[in-house]
DOMARMAR-768937 format. One line per 2 residues: number of its first residue (from 1); their letters; for each residue x, y, z of C-alpha. Coordinates in steps of 0.1 Angstrom, whole numbers. Layout:
// DOMARMAR-768937
NUM> A> X:Y:Z | ...
// end
This chain:
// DOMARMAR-768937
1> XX> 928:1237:1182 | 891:1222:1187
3> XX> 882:1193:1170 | 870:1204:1138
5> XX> 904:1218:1132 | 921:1188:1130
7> XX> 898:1168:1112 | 905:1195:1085
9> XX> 945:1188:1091 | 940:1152:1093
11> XX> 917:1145:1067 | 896:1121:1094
13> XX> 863:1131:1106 | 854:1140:1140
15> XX> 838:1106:1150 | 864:1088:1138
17> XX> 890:1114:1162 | 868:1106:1190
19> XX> 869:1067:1183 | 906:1069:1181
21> XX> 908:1086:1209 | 881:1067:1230
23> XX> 897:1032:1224 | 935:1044:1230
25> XX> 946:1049:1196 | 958:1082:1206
27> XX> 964:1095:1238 | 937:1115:1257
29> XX> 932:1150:1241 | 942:1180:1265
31> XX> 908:1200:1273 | 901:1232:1280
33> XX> 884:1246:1310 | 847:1244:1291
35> XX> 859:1203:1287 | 858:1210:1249
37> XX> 892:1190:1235 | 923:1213:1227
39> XX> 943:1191:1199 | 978:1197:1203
41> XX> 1010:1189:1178 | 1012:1156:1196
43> XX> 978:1146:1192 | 975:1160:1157
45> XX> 1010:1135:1153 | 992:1107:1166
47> XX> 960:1111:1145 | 981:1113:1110
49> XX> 1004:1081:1123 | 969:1065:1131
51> XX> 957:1074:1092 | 990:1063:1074
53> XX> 984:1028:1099 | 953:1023:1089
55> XX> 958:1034:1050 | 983:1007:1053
57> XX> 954:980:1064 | 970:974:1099
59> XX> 940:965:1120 | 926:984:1151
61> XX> 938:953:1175 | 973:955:1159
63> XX> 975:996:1159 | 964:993:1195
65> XX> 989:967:1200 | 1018:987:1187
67> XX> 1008:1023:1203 | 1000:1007:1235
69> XX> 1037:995:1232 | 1048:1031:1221
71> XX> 1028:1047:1251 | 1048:1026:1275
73> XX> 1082:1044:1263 | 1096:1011:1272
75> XX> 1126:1000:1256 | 1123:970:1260
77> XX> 1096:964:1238 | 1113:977:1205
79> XX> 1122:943:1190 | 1087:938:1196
81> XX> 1073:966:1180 | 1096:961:1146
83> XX> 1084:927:1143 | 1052:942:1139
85> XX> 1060:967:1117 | 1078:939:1095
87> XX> 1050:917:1093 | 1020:945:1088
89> XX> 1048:953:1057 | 1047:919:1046
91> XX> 1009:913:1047 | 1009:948:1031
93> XX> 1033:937:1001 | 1009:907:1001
95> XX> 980:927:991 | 1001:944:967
97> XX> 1015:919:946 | 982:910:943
99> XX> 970:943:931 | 996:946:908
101> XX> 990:911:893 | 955:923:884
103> XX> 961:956:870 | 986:935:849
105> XX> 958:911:839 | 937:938:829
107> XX> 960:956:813 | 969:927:793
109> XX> 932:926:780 | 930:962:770
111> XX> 955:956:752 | 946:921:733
113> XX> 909:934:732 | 905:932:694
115> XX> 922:898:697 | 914:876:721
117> XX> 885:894:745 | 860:899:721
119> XX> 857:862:710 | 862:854:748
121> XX> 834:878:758 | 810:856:732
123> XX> 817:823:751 | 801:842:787
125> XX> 764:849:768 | 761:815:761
// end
């Protein structure tokens, strides 16, 4: 499938594909004989993983860090590659505790509006 293709199956657009793919996010696309790339299951695999990654807020360094690992096929390097996994999940819970402490907060307001936020609101004009 050529390029536009799976930007429509992975939701990223083609210049984002191409920058995954330039700096080793992904392995090198198969091409055809006109050199025009010929996305594959595999790379199509390797695109979604690099998404879901990035959706998660794992950087570029650290996503090239893991695949690079992945690429190897090394065994080896699996302990390696969990702890990674682990703390991108931690940082991640980070940012969602976070979250979820604001939403509360506002929440909490909407709520107590008549209550508390209008007289509150007053004290911020003045």
């Amino acid at each position: 499938m050529n390029i536009k293709e799976a930007a429509v199956q992975t939701g990223l657009s083609n210049d984002t594909i191409r920058y995954y793919e330039r700096i080793g996010l992904i392995m090198p696309v198969p091409r055809k004989d006109n050199q025009l790339r010929d996305f594959n299951e595999r790379s199509i695999n390797q695109l979604r993983f690099a998404k879901t990654m990035r959706n998660a807020g794992v950087s570029i360094e650290r996503l090239r860090e893991y695949v690079n690992m992945v690429f190897e096929d090394d065994d080896r390097t699996i302990p390696t590659r969990k702890e990674l996994l682990k703390e991108q999940a931690d940082e991640m819970q980070e940012r969602i505790d976070k979250m979820q402490a604001a939403h509360d907060h506002l929440i909490y307001k909407i709520e107590n509006y008549d209550e508390h936020m209008r007289s509150a609101e007053n004290l911020l004009d003045k």
